[in-house]
DSSP file (Angstrom, degrees, kcal/mol; ACC not computed):
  #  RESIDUE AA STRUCTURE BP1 BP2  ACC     N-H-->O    O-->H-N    N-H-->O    O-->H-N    TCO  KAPPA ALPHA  PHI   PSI    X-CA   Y-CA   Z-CA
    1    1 A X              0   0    0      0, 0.0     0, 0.0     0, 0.0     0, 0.0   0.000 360.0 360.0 360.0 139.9   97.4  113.0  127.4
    2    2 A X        +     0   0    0     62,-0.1    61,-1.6     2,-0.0     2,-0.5   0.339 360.0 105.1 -98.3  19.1   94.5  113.5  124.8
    3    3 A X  E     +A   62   0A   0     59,-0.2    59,-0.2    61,-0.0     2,-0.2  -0.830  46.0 165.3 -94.4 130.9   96.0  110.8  122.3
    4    4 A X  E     -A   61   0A   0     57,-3.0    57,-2.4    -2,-0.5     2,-0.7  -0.790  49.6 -99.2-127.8-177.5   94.0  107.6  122.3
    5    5 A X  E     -A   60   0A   0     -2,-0.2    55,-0.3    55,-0.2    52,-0.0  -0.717  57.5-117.5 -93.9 110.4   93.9  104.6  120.0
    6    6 A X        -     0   0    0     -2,-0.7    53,-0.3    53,-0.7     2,-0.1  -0.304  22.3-148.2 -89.5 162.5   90.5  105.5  118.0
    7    7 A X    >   -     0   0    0     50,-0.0     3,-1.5     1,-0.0     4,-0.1  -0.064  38.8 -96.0-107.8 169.9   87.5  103.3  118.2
    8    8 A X  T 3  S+     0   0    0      1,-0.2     3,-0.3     2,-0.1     4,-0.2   0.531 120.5  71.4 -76.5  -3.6   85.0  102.8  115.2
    9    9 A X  T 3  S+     0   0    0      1,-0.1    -1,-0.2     2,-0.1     3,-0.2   0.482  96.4  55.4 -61.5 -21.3   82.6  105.9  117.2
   10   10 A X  S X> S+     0   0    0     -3,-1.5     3,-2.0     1,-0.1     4,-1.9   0.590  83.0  94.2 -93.9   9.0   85.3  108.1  116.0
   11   11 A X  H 3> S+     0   0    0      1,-0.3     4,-1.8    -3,-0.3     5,-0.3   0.914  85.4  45.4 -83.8 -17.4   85.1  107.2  112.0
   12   12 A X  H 3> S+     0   0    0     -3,-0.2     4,-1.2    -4,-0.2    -1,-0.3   0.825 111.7  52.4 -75.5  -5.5   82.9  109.8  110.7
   13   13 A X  H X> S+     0   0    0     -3,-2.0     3,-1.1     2,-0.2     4,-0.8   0.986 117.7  40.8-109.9 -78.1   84.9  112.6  112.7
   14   14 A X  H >X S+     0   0    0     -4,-1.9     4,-2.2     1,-0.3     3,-1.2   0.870 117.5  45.8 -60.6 -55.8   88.3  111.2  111.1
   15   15 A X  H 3X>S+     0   0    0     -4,-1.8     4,-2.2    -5,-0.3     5,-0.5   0.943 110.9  49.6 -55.2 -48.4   86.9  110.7  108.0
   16   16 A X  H <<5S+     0   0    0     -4,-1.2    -1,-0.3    -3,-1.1    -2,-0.3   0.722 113.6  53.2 -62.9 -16.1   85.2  114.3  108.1
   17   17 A X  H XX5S+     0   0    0     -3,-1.2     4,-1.3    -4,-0.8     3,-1.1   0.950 110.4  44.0 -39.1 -85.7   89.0  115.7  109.1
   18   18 A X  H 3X5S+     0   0    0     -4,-2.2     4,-1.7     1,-0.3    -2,-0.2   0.612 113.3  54.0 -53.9 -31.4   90.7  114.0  106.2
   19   19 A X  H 3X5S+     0   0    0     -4,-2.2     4,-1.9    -5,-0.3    -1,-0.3   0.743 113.3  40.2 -48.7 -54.5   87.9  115.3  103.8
   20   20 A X  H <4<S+     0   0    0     -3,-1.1     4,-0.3    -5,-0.5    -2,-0.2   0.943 118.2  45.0 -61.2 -61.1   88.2  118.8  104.8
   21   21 A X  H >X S+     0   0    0     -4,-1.3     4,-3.5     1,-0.2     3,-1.8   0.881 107.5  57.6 -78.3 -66.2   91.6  118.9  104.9
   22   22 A X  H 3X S+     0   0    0     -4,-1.7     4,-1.5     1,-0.3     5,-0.4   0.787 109.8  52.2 -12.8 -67.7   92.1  116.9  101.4
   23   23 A X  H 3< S+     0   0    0     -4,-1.9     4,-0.4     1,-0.2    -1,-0.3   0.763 116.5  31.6 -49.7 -36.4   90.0  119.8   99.8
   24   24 A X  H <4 S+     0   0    0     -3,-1.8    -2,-0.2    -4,-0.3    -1,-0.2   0.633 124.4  44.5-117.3 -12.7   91.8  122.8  100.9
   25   25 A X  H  < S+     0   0    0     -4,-3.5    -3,-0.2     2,-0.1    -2,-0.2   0.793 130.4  17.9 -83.4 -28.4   95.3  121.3  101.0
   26   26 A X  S  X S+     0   0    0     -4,-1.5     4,-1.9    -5,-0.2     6,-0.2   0.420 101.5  75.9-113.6  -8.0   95.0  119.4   97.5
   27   27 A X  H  > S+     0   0    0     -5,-0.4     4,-2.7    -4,-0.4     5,-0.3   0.950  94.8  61.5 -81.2 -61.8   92.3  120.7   95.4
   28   28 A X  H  4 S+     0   0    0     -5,-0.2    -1,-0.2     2,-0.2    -2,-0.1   0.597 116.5  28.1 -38.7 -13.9   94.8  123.8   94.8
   29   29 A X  H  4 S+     0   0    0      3,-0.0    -1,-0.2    86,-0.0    -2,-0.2   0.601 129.4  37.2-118.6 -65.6   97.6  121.4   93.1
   30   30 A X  H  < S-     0   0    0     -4,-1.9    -2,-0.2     1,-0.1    -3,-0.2   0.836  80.4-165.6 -90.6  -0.2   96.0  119.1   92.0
   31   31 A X     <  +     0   0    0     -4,-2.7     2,-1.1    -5,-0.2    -1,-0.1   0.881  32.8 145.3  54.6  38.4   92.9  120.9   90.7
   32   32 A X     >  +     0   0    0     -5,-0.3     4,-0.5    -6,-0.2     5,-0.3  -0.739  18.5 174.3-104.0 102.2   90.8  117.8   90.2
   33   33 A X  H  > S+     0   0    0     -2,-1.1     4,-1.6     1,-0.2     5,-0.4   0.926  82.3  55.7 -81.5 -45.0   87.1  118.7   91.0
   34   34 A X  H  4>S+     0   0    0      2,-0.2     5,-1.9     3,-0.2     4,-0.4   0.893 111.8  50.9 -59.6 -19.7   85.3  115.7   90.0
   35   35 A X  I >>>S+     0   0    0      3,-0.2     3,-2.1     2,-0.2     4,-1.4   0.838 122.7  29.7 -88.1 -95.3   88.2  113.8   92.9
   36   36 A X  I 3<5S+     0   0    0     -4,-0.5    -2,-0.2     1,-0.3    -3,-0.1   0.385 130.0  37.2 -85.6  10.4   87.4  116.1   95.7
   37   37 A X  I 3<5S+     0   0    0     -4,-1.6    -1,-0.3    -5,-0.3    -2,-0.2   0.148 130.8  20.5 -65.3  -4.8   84.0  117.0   95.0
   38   38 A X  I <45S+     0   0    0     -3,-2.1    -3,-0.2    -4,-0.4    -2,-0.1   0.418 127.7  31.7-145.4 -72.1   82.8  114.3   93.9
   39   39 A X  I  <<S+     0   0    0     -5,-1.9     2,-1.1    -4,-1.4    -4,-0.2   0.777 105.3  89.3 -68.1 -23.2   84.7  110.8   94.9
   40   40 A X      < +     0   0    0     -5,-1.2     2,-0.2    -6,-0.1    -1,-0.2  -0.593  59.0 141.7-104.6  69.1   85.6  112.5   97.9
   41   41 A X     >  -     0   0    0     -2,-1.1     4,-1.8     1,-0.2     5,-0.2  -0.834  49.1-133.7-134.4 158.4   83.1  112.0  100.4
   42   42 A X  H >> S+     0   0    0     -2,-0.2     3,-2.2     3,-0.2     4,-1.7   0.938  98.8  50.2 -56.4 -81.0   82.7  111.5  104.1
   43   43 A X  H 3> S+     0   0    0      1,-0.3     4,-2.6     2,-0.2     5,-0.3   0.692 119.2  36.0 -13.9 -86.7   80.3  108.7  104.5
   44   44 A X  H 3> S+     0   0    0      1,-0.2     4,-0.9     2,-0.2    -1,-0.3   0.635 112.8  52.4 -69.6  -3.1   82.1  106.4  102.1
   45   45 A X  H XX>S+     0   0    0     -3,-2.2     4,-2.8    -4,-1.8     5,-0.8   0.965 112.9  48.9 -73.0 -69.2   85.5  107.2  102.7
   46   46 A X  I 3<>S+     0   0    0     -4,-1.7     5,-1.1     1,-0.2     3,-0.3   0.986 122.1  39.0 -49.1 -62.6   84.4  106.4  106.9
   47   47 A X  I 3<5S+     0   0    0     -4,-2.6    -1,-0.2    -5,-0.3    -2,-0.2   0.909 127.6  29.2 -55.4 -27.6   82.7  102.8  105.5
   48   48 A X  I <<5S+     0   0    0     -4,-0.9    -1,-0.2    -3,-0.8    -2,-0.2   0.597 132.1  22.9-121.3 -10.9   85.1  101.7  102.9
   49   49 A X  I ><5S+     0   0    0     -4,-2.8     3,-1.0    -3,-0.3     6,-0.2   0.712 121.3  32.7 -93.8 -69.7   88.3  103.0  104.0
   50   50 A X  I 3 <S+     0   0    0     -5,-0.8     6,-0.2     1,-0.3    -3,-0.1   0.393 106.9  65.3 -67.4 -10.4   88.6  103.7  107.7
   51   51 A X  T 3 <S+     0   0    0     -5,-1.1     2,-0.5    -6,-0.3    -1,-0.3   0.113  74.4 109.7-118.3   5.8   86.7  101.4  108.9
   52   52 A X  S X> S-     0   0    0     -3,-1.0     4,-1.4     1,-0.1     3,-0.5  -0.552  72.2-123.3 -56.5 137.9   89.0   98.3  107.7
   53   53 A X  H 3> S+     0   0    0     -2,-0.5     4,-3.5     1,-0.2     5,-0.3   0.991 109.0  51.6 -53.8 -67.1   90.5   96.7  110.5
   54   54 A X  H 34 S+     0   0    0      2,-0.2    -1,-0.2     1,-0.1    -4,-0.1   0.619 118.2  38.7 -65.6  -1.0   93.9   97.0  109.4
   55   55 A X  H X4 S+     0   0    0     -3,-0.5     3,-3.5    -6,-0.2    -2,-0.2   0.931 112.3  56.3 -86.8 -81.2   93.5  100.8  108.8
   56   56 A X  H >< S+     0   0    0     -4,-1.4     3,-1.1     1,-0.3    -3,-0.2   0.753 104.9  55.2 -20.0 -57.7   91.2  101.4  112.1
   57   57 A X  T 3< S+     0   0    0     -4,-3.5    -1,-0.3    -5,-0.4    -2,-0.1   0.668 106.5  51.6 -77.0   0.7   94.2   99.7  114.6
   58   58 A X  T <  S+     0   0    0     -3,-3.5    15,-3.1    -5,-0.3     2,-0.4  -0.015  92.2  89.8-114.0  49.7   96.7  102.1  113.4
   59   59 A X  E <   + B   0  72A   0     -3,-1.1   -53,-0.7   -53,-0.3     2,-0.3  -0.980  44.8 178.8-133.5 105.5   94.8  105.5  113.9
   60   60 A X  E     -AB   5  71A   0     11,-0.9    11,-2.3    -2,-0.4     2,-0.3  -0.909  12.1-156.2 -92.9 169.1   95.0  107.3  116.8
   61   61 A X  E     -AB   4  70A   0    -57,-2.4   -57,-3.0    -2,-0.3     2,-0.4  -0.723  21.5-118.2-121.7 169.1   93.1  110.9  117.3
   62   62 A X  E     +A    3   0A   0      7,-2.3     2,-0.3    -2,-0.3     7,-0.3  -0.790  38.8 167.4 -88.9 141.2   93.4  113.5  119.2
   63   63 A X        +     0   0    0    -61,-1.6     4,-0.2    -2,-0.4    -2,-0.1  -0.691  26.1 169.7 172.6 104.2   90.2  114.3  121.6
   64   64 A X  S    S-     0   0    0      2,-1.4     3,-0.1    -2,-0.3    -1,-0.1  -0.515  96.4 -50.4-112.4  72.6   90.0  116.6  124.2
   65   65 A X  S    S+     0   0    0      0, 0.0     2,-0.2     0, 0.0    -2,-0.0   0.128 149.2  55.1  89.3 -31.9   85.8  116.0  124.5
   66   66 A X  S    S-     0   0    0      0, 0.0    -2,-1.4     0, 0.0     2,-0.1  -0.976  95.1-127.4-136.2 141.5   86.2  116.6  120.9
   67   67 A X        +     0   0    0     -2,-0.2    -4,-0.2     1,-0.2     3,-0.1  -0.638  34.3 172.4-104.2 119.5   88.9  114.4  118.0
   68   68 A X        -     0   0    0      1,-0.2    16,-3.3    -6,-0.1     2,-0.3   0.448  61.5 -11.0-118.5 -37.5   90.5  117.8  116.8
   69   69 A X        -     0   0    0     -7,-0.3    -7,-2.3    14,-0.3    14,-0.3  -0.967  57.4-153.2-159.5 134.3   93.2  115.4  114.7
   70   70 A X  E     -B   61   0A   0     12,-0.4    12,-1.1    -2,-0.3     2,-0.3  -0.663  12.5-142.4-117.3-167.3   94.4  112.1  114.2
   71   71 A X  E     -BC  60  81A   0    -11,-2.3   -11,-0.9    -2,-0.2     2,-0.7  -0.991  17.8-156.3-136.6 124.0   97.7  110.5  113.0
   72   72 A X  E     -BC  59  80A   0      8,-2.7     7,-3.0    -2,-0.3     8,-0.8  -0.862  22.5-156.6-123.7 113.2   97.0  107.2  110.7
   73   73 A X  E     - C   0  78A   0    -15,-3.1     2,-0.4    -2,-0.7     5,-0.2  -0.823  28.9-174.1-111.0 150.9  100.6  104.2  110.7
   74   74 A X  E >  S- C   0  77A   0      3,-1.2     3,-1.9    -2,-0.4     2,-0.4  -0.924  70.7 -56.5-121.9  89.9  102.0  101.7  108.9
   75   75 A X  T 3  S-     0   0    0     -2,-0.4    31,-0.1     1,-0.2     0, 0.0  -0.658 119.3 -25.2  59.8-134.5  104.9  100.1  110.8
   76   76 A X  T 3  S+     0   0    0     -2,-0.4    31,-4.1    29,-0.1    32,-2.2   0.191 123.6  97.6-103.5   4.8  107.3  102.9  111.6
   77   77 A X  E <   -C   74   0A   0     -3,-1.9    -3,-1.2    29,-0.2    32,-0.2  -0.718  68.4-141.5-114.3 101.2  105.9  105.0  108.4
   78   78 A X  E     +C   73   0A   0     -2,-0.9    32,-0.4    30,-0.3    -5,-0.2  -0.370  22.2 179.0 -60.9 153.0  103.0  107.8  109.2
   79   79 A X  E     +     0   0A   0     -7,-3.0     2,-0.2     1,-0.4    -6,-0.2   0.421  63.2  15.8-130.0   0.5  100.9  107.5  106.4
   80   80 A X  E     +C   72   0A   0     -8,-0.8    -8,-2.7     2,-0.0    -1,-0.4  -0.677  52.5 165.1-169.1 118.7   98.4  110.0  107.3
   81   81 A X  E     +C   71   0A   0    -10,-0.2     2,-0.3    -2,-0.2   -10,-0.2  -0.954  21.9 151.6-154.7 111.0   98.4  113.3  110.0
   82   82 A X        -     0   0    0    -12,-1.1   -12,-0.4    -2,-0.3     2,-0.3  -0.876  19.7-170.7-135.4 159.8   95.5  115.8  109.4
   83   83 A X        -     0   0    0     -2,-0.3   -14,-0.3   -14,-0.3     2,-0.2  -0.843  44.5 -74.6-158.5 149.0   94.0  117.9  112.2
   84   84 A X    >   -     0   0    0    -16,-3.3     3,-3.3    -2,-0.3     2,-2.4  -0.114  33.4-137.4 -42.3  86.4   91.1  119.9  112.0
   85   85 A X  T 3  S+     0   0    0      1,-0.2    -1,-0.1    -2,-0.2   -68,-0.0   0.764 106.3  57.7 -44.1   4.6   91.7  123.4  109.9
   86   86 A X  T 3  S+     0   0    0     -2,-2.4    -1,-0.2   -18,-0.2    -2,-0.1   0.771 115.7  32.6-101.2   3.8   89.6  125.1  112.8
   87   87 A X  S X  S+     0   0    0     -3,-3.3     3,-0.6   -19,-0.2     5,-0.3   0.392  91.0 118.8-127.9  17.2   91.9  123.9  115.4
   88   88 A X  T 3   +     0   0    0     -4,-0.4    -4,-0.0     1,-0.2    -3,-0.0  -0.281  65.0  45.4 -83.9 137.5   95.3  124.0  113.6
   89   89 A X  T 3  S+     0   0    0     -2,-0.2    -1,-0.2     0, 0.0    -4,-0.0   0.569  89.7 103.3 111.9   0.4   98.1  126.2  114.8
   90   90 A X  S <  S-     0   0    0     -3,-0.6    -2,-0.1     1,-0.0    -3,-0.0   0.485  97.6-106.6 -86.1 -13.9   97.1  124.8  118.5
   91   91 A X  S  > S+     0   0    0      4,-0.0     4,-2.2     3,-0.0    -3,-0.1   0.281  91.9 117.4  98.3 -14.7   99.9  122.5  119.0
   92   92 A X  H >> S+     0   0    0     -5,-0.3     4,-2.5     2,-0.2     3,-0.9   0.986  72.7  54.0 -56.2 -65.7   97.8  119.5  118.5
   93   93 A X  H >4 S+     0   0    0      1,-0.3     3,-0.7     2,-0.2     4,-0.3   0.637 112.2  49.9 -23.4-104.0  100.0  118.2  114.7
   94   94 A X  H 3> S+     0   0    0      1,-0.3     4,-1.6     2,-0.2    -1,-0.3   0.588 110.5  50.7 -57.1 -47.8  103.1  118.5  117.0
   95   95 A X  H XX S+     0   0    0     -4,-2.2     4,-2.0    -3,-0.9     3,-1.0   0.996 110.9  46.5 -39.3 -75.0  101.2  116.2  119.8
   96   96 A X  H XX S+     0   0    0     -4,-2.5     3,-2.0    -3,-0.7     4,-1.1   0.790 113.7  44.8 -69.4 -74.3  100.3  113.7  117.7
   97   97 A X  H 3> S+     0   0    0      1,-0.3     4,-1.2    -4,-0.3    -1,-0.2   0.519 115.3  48.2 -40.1 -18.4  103.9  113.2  115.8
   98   98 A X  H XX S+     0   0    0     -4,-1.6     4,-1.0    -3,-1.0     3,-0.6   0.947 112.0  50.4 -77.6 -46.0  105.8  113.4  119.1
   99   99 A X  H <X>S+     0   0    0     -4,-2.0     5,-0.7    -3,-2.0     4,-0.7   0.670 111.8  50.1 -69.1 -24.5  103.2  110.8  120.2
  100  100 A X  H 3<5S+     0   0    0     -4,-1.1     6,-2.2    -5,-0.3     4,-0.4   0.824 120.0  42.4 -80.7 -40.2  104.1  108.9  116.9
  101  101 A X  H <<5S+     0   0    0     -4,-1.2    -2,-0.2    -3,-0.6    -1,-0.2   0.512 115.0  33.9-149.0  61.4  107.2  109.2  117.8
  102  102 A X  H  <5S+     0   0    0     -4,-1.0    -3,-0.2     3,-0.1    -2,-0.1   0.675 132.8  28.6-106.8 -57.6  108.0  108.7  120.8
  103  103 A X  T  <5S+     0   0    0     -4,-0.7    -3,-0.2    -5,-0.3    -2,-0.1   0.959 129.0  40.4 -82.0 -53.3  105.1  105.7  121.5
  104  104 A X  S   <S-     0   0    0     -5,-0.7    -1,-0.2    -4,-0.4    -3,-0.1   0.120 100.7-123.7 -61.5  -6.8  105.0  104.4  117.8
  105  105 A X        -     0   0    0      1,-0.2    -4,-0.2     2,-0.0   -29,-0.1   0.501  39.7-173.4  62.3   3.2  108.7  104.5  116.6
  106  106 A X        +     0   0    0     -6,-2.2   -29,-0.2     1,-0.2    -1,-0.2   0.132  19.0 153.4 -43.7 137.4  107.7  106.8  113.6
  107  107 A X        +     0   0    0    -31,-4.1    41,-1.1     1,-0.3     2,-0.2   0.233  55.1  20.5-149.3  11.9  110.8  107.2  111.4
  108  108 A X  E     +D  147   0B   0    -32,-2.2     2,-0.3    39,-0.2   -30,-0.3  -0.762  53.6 167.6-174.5 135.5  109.9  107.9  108.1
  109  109 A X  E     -D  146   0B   0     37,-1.4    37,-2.7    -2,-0.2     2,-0.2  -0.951  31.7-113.2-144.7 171.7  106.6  109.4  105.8
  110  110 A X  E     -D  145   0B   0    -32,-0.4    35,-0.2    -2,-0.3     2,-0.1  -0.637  30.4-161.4-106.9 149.4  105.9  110.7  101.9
  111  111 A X  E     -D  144   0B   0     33,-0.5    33,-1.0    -2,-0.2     4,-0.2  -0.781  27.9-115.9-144.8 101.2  105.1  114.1  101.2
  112  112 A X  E >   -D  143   0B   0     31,-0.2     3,-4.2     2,-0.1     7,-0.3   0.140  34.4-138.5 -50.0 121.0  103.7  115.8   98.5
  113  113 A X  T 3  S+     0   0    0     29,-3.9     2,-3.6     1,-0.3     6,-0.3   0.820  97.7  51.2 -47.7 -71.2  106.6  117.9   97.4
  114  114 A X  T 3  S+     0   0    0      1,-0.2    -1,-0.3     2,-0.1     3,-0.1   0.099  89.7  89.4 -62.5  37.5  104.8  121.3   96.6
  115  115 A X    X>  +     0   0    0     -3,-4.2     4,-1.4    -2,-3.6     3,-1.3  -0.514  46.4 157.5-112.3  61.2  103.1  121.0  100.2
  116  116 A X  H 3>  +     0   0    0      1,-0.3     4,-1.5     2,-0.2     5,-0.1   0.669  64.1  69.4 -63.6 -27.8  105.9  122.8  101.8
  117  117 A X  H 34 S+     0   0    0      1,-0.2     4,-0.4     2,-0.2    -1,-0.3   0.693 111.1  29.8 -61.3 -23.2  103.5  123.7  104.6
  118  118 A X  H X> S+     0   0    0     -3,-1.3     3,-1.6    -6,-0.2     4,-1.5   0.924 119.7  58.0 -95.4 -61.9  103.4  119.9  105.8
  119  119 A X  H 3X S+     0   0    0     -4,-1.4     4,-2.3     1,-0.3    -2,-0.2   0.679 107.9  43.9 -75.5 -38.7  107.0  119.6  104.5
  120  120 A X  H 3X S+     0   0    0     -4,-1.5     4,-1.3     2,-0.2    -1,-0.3   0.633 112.1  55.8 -80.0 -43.2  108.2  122.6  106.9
  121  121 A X  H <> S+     0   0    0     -3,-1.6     4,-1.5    -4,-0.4     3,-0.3   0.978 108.5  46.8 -92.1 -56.4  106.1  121.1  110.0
  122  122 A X  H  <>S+     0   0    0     -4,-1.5     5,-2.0     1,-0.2    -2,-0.2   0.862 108.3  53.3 -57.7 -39.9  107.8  117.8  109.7
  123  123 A X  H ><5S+     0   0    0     -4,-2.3     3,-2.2     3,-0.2    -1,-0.2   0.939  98.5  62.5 -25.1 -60.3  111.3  119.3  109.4
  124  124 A X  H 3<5S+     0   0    0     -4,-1.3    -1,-0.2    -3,-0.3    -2,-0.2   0.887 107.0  49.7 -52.9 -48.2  110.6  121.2  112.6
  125  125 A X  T 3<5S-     0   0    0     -4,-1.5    -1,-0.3     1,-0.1    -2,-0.2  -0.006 126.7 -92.8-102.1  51.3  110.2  117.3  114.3
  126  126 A X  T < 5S+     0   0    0     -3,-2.2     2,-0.2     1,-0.3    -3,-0.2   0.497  90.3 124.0  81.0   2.3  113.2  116.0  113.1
  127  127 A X      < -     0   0    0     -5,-2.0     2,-0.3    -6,-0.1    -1,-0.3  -0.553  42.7-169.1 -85.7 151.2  112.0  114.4  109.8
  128  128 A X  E     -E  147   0B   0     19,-5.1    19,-2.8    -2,-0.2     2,-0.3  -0.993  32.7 -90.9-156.6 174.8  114.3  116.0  106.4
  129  129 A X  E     -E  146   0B   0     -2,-0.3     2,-0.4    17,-0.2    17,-0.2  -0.399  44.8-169.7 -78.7 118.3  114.0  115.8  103.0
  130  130 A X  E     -E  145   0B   0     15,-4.9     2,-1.5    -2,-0.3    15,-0.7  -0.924  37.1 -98.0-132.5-178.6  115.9  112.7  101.3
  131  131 A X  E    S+     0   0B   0     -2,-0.4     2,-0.7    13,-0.1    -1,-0.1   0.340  85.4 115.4 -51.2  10.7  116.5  111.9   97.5
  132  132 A X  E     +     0   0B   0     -2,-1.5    13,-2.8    13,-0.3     2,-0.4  -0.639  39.4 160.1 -87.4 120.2  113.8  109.6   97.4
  133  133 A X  E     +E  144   0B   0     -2,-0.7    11,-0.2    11,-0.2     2,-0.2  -0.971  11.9 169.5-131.4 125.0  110.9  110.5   95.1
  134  134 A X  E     -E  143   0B   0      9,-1.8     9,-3.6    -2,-0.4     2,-0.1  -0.736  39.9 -96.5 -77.6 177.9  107.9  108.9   93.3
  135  135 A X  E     -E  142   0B   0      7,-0.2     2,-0.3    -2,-0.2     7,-0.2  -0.462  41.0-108.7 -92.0 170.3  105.0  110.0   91.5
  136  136 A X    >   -     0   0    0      5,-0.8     3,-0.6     3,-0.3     5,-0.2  -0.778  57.1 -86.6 -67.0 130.9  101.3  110.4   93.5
  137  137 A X  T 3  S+     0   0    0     -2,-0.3     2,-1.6     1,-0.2    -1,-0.2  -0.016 115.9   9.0 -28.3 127.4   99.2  107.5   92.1
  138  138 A X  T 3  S+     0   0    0      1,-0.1    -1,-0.2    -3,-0.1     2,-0.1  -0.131 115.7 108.2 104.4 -58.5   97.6  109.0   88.9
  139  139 A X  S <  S-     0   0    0     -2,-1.6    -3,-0.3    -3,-0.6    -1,-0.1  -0.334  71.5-150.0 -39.6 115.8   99.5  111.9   88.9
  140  140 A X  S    S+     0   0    0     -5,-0.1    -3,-0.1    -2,-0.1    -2,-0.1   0.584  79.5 104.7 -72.5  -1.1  102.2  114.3   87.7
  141  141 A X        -     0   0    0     -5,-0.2    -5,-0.8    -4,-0.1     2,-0.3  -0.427  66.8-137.9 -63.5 143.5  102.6  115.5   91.4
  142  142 A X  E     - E   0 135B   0     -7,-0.2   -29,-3.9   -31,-0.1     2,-0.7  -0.922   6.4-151.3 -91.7 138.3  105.8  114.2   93.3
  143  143 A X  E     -DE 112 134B   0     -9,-3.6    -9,-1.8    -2,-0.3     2,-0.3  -0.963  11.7-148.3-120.7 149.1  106.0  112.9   96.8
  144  144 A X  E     -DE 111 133B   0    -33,-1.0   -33,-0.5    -2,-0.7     2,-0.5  -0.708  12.7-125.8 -90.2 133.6  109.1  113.4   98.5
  145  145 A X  E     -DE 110 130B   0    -13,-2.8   -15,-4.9   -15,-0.7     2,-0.4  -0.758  26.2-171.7 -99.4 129.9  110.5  110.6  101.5
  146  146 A X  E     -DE 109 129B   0    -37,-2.7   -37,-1.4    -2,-0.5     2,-0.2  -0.893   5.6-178.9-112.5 151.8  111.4  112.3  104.8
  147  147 A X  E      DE 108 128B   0    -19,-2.8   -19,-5.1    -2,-0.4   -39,-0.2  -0.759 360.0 360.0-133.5 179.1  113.1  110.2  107.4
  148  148 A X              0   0    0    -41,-1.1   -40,-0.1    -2,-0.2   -41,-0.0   0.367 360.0 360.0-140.4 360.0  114.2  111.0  110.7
């Protein structure tokens, strides 16, 4: 299996993942340059986010010689699942969430509604859409609660 529990070597790779991903999945909605140009950067995202303890022990990545994706938990709740856009459509996303929840007990995560592409890939592993909504911090955006 290429899922491990990742180590504080991995943080600029996850952080440069989430970054990436964060720009071309959410800069279209939410159309905030100064947030993902600007606030949004690897280096301090890796120091000041990912690199907390309690954040750091619930990340594993993917890494077959190279961390193509990781999956980020909270208790039974993914709270974060990006994999690389140059290596997406490989099967990896579907690794780590079976690995989430199969090893991890994932059974429930938020989704920003108008990201049907994310919304559509969790369906597919058994998560669906239920009546639970709130706003995204900040935001007029909704996320939607999927359980499984």
């Amino acid at each position: 299996m290429n899922i491990r529990k990742a180590t504080p070597k991995d943080l600029s790779r996850i952080a440069e993942i989430y970054v990436f991903n964060n720009r071309i999945n959410y800069f279209p909605i939410f159309k905030d340059a100064s947030f993902s140009f600007g606030e949004l950067q690897v280096i301090p995202l890796a120091d000041n986010y990912f690199k907390k303890e309690e954040i750091m022990e619930n990340i594993h990545v993917f890494d077959n010689g190279l961390i193509k994706g990781f999956i980020q938990m909270k208790e039974t709740e993914i709270c974060k699942l990006y994999v690389d856009t140059f290596f997406q459509s490989e099967g990896i996303g579907g690794e780590l969430i079976e690995f989430a929840i199969k090893e991890l007990h994932a059974d429930n995560l938020w989704a920003l509604e108008k990201n049907t592409r994310a919304i559509a890939f969790y369906q597919r592993h058994g998560f669906h859409i239920t009546e639970e909504k709130t706003f995204e911090e900040d935001t007029t955006e909704y996320l939607v609660r999927l359980k499984r």
